[in-house]
N, C-alpha and C positions, 0 to 999 in steps of 0.2 A: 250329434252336437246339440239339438234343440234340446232333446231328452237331459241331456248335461248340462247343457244352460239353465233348466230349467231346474233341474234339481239339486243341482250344485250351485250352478252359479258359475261365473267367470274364471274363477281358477280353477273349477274341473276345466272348462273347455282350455284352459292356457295346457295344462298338462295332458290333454289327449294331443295336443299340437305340439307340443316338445317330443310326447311319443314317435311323432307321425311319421319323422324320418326312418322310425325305425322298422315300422310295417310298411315303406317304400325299397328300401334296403330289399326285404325280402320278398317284396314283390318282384323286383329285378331278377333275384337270383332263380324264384321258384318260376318265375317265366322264360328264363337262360335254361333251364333244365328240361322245362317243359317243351319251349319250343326247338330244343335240341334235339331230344329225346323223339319228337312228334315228326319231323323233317327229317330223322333215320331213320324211323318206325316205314314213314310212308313211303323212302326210296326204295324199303326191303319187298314191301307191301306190291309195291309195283311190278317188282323184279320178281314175286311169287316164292319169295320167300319167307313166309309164313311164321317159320319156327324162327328165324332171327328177327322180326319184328316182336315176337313174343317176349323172346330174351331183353330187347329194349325196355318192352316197358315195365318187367321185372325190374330189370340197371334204370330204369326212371322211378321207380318205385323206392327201393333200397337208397339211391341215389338223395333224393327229396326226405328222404324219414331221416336220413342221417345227418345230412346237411341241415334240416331245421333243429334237429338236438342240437348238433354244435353250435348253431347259431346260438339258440338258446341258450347253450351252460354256459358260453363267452358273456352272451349278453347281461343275464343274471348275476355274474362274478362282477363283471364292470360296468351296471348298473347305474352307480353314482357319476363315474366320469364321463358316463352317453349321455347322460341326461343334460351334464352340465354344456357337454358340448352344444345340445342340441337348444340350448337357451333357457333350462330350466332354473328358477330362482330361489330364494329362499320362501319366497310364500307363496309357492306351488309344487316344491322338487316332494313335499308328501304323498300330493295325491298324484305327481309325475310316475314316483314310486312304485305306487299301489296300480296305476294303470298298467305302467310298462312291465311291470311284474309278471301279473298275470299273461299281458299278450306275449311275452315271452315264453311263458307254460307251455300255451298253448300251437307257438308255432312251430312247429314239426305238423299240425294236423291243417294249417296253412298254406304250405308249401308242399302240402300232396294234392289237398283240394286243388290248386292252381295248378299245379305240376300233369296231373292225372286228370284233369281239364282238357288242355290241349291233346290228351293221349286219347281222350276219350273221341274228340271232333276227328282224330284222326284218323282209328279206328271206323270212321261212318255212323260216329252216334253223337252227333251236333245238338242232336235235342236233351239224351244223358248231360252233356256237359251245361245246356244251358237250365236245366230242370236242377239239378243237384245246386247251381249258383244261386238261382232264383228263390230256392226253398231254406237256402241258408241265408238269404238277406230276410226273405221275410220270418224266421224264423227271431233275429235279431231285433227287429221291427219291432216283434210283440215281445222279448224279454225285454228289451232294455227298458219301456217303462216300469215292469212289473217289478225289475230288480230294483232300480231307480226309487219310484216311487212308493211301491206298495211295500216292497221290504226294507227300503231304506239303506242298500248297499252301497248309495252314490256312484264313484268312478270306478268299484273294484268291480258293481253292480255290470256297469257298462261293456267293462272286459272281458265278464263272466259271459256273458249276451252273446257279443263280437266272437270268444273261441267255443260257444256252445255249437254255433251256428254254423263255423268253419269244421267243426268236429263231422257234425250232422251231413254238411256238403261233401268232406272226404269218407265218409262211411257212405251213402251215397253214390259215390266215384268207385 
C-alpha cells in the first residue's frame, strides 16, 4: 500500500481495497482446503497409513488448482459487478479493474501456495512452508517498487509483484 500510495496515489490504494475482499474470499477457501486436506493427511499419517495421506495431498493438490481456476474464470466474467459490490466507484473501478484482473490471473497459483502450506507443516516440514511464504513476500517487497516506480506499471505493476511472488512460493511448495 505505501509503494501504491506513493506511486499512484490514493486511488490506487482505494482500488487495491475494493480488491481486498476478494483475496480474502480466497484466503478462506484456500485455508478450508488446506486445513482439510492437512487434518486428513495427519490422522492417515498417524494411523501409518502412508499411501492414503499421499493420495490426500494429491486431492489437495488438484483440489486447490481447480478451485482457484474457477474462482478465477467466475471472477474475471463478473468482474464489473464484484467490484461494484465491493465499493468501487467511478474514479477508481479503472485501476480496481486493472488490479483485480490480474490477481485473479494469478490465483490458482494462490491457493496452492496456502493450500500446500499447511500440507507441507503437516508433512513435518514447518520450515518448507515457512521459507516458501517468507521468500515470496520478500520477493514482492522488491518487485513492487521496481514495477511501480522504475517501470512505471502503477497498480497492474503491483499485481504483477503480489502473483510473481505467490507464483515463486507454490513452485516452492
Amino acid at each position: 500500500q505505501i509503494f501504491i500510495g506513493q506511486g499512484v496515489g490514493y486511488l490506487g490504494n482505494a482500488a487495491t481495497t475494493v480488491a481486498f475482499p476478494i483475496v480474502s474470499i480466497v484466503l478462506a477457501i484456500a485455508t478450508l482446503i488446506g486445513a482439510g486436506g492437512s487434518a486428513y493427511a495427519a490422522i492417515k499419517l498417524g494411523e501409518k497409513r502412508e499411501e492414503e495421506a499421499q493420495k490426500t495431498l494429491g486431492n489437495v493438490f488438484m483440489l486447490s488448482l481447480f478451485s482457484g481456476v474457477v474462482i478465477a474464470i467466475i471472477g474475471l466474467v463478473f468482474l464489473d459487478p464484484i467490484l461494484n459490490l465491493f465499493g468501487a466507484t467511478p474514479s477508481n473501478i479503472e485501476y480496481s479493474r486493472q488490479y483485480a484482473s490480474i490477481i485473479l490471473i494469478g490465483l490458482p497459483f494462490n491457493v496452492l501456495s496456502i493450500s500446500l502450506s499447511n500440507m507441507a507443516r503437516t508433512d513435518g516440514s514447518p520450515s518448507l512452508s515457512m521459507y516458501a511464504i517468507v521468500i515470496g513476500a520478500i520477493l514482492n517487497c522488491v518487485l513492487d517498487p521496481l514495477y511501480i516506480f522504475v517501470f512505471h506499471w502503477g497498480v497492474a505493476g503491483a499485481a504483477i509483484a503480489t502473483i510473481s511472488s505467490q507464483i515463486l512460493s507454490a513452485v516452492v511448495l
